[in-house]
N, C-alpha and C positions, 0 to 999 in steps of 0.2 A: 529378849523381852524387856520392856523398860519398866521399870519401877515405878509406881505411881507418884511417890516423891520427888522424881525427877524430872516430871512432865511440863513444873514449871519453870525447871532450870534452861536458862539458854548458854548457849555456846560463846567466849569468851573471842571477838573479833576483834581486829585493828582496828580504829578507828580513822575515817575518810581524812579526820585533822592531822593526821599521822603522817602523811604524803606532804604535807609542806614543812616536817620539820627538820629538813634539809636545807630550805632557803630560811628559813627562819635561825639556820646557825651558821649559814654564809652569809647573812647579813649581818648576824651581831658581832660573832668573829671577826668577819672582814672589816667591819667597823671599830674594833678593840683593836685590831693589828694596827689600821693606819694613824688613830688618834696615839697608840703608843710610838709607832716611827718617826710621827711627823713632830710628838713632843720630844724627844729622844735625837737628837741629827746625831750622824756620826762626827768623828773627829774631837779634839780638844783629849784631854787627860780625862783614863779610865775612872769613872763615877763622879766627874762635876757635871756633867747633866743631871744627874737628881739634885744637886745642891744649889744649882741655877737656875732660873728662872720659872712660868708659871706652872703648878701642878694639874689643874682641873682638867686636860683631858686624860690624863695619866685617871687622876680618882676616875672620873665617867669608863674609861677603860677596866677598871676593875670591877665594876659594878655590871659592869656588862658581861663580862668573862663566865661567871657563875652560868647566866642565863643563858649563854652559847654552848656550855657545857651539858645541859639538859638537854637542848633540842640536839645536842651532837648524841644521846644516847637515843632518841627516839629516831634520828635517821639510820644507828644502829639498828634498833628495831624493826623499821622499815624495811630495811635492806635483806636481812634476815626473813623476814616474811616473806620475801619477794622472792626467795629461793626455795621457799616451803621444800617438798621430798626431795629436791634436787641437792640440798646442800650436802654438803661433803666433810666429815670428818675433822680431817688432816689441814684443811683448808680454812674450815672456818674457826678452827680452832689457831690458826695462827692471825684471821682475819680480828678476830673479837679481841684476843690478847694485846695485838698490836693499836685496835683501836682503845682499849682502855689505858693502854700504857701513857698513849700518847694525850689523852684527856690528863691523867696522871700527872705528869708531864707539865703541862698547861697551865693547871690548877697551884701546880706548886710554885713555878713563875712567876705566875701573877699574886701569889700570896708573898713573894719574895720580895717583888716591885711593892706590893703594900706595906712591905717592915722598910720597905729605903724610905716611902713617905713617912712614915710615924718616926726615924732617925731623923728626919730633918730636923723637927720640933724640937730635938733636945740638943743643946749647944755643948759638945764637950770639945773644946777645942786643941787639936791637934790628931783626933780621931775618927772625928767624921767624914775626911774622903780616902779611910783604909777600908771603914766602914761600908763605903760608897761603892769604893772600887771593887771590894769581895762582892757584894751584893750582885753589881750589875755584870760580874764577871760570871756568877752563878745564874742567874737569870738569863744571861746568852748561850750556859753551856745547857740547860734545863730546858730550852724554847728550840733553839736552834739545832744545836747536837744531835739530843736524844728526843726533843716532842717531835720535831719533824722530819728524822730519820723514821719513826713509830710511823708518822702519817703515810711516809713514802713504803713502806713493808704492808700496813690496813690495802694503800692504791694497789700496789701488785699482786696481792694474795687476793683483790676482790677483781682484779681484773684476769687473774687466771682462772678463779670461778665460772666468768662471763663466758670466755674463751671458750671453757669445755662444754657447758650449757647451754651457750648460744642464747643466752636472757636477754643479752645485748647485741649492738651494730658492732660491726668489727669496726668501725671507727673511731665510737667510743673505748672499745680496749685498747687500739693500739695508741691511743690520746693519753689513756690511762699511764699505760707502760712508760709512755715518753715523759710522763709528768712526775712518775714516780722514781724514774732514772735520775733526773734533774732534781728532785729535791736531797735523793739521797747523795748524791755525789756533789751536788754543789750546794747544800745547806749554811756552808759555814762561809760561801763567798759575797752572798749579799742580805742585807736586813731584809726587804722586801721579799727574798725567796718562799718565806714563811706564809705572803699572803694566796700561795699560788693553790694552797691546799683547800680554801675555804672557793675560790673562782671553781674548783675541781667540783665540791659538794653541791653546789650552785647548779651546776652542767646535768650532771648526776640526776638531781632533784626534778629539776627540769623534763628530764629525760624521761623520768619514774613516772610523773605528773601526764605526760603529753601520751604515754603509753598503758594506761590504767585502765586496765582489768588485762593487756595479754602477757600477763606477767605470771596470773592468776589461772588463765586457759591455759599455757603451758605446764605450769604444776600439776601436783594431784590434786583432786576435790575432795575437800576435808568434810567429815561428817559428824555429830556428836556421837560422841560415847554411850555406848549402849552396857545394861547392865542383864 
């Protein structure tokens, strides 16, 4: 029987805006990635790229990061929803760790690249490209390393989900698999590998988008709580 106090409580749902906050973090990300690569070239001695020439997509990339990282928790959210009674344990417990790790990850990179700009400002000379070089050596081992080895563990753990559930195409898992093979094994061989994770989210999103509501027929149908 339900309470009469509760009659006019409603049931707490996703919201429809909720579904595109997966392109909404492969577009800022993947926009923060390249404005940082393309300011950033490889080559020359470790940390004179921060000391040389212009800053402003570097700043617009940090300013953008933040607001990638939000919509990167809401396609968390997403995705998890999108698994309602089928989710699993063991699984999504290493799917959410991996994905927060690697946000983690992210966040502290790009906080790292914002102490190499505010180093520029101050002239102490003879210090500023040790400065430089620890900075950007920490920000490659923080991005590259360990955020997108994390990302490559979130693609495998959510694509064996897929696999056993069948939520998804098997062409999407086995896309998954292969993309998450590649980042974890060759993370540290090219700068750009980093951008392959947000094109992944993109697909994903897309995919979530183009398939909406039989994500939701397959689940159980949730009902409010009765007192």
């Amino acid at each position: 029987m339900t309470h009469p106090a509760d009659r006019h409580l409603r049931r707490l749902t996703t919201p429809r805006a909720a579904a595109f906050a997966g392109v909404l973090f492969a577009l800022l990300f993947g926009a923060a990635l390249v404005l940082i690569r393309t300011e950033l070239p490889g080559g020359g001695s470790a940390g004179m790229q921060w000391e040389d020439g212009s800053t402003h997509r570097l700043r617009i990339a940090i300013v953008l990061m933040p607001f990638a990282g939000i919509a990167f928790l809401w396609f968390l959210g997403v995705v998890r929803d999108g698994l309602g009674t089928l989710e699993d344990r063991f699984f999504s417990t290493v799917m959410i760790g991996s994905a927060l790790v690697f946000l983690a990850m992210i966040f502290a990179s790009t906080a790292v690249g914002a102490g190499l700009l505010a180093a520029r400002q101050i002239a102490v000379p003879g210090t500023r490209s040790e400065v430089a070089a620890f900075g950007e050596g920490l920000l490659l081992a923080l991005s590259n390393t360990y955020a997108l080895r994390m990302a490559g563990v979130f693609m495998m753990s959510l694509a064996t989900i897929w696999l056993r559930t069948r939520l998804m195409p098997t062409w999407l898992v086995v896309l998954t698999y292969v993309v998450s093979l590649t980042v974890l094994v060759g993370s540290d061989v090219s700068k750009w590998m980093t951008v392959l994770f947000p094109v992944w989210v993109l697909i994903v999103s897309v995919m979530m988008l183009a398939r909406a509501g039989v994500i939701d027929r397959r689940g159980a149908t949730r009902s409010p709580d009765t007192v």
